[in-house]
N, C-alpha and C positions, 0 to 999 in steps of 0.2 A: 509321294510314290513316283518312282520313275517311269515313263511309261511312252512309248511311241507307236504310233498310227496313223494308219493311211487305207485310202479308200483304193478300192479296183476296181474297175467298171465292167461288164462284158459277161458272155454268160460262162458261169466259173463249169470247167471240167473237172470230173473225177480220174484218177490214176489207177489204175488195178487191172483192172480184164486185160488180159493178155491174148494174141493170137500169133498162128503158126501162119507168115507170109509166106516161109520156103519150104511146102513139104517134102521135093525130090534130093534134097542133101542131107548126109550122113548127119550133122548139128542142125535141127530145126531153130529158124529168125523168127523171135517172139519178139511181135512187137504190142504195142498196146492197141487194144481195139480201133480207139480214134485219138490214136495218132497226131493226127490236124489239129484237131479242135484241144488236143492236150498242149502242145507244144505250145498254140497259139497262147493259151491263159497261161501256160509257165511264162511265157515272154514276157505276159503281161505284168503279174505277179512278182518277177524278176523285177524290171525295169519300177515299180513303186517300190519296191525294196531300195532302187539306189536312188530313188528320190527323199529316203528318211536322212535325216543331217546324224545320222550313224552309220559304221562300220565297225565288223570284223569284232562283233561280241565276246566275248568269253565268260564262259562259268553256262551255268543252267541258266534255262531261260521259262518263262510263262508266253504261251499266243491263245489269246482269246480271236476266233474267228468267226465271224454271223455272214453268212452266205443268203445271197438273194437270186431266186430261182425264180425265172418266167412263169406265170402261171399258166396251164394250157388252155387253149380257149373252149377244151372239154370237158375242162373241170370248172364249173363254177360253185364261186364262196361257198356259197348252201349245202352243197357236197363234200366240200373238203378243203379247212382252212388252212393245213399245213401240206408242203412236198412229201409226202411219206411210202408213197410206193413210184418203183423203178420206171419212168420212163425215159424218153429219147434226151440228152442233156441233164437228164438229173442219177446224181449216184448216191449213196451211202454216203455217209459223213466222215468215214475213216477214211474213203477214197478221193474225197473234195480237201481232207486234209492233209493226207501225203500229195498232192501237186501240190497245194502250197507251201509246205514244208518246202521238198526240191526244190519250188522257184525262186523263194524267199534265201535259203543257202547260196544256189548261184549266185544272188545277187550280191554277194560279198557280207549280207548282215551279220552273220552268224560263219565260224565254217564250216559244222557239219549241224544236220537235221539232228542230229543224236544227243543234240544238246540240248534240245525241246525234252523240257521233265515233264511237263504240264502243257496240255492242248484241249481245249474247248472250243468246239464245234458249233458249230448251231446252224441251219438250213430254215428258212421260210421264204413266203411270198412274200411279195410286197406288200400285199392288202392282210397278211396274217394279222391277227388281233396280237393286240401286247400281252406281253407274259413278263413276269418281275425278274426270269433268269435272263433276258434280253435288254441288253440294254437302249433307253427309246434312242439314244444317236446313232445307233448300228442300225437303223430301220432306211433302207434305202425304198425309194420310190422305183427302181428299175434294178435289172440283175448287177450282180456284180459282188464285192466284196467287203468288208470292214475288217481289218486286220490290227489286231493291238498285240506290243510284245512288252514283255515284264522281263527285267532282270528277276530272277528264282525269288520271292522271299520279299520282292520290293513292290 
């Protein structure tokens, strides 16, 4: 099975929330919430894309991706072993995987997001316990990311 992957380090941003930077002109400037911290991990997520020995895919594609999220130091283990409610750095999983989608395009792998058929998310701590839909190599020790891409079918 064909299959390439690579690791991103950093704490992964979600893409979605939108806000109005110019309210006094007739076209309100939507930009994304955080902006910064977006751009930054697309850079990121970009730049290990053109570190995979591919480019410029075609056909459908498979990205399995397992996301590693800080744990806060207000939540401890005992209260809660997975990221499951919204706070400062952590998003939903549709929004952790359109940035990477976007970054991963940029970076020449693929040319459009639209070619992802199949997307598999996954968000935990680092200390989350195992679970058999996660695979134990995606288990990073600090935030960041594990990204695997499938040709459709392969």
């Amino acid at each position: 099975m064909t299959e390439w992957a690579v690791q991103v380090f950093g704490d992964p941003a979600p893409q979605g929330s939108m806000t109005c930077k110019a309210r006094h002109v007739t076209k309100p400037n939507l930009q994304p919430s955080n902006e910064k911290e977006l751009k930054a991990w697309r850079s990121r997520v970009e730049k290990a894309g053109r570190a995979l020995p591919v480019t410029g895919l075609v056909g459908p594609l498979r990205v399995v991706a397992t996301h590693t999220i800080a744990r806060p130091r207000t939540i401890p283990l005992r209260l809660r072993a997975w990221p499951m409610t919204v706070s400062p750095g952590h998003g939903d999983v549709d929004k952790l995987g359109r940035a990477l989608l976007d970054g991963l395009a940029q970076s020449g792998l693929f040319g459009n997001d639209a070619q992802v058929c199949s997307l598999t998310t996954h968000k935990r701590y680092p200390d989350s316990p195992s679970v058999p839909w996660i695979d134990p190599a995606d288990h990073l020790d600090r935030p960041g990311v594990v990204i695997r891409v499938y040709p459709f079918g392969g």
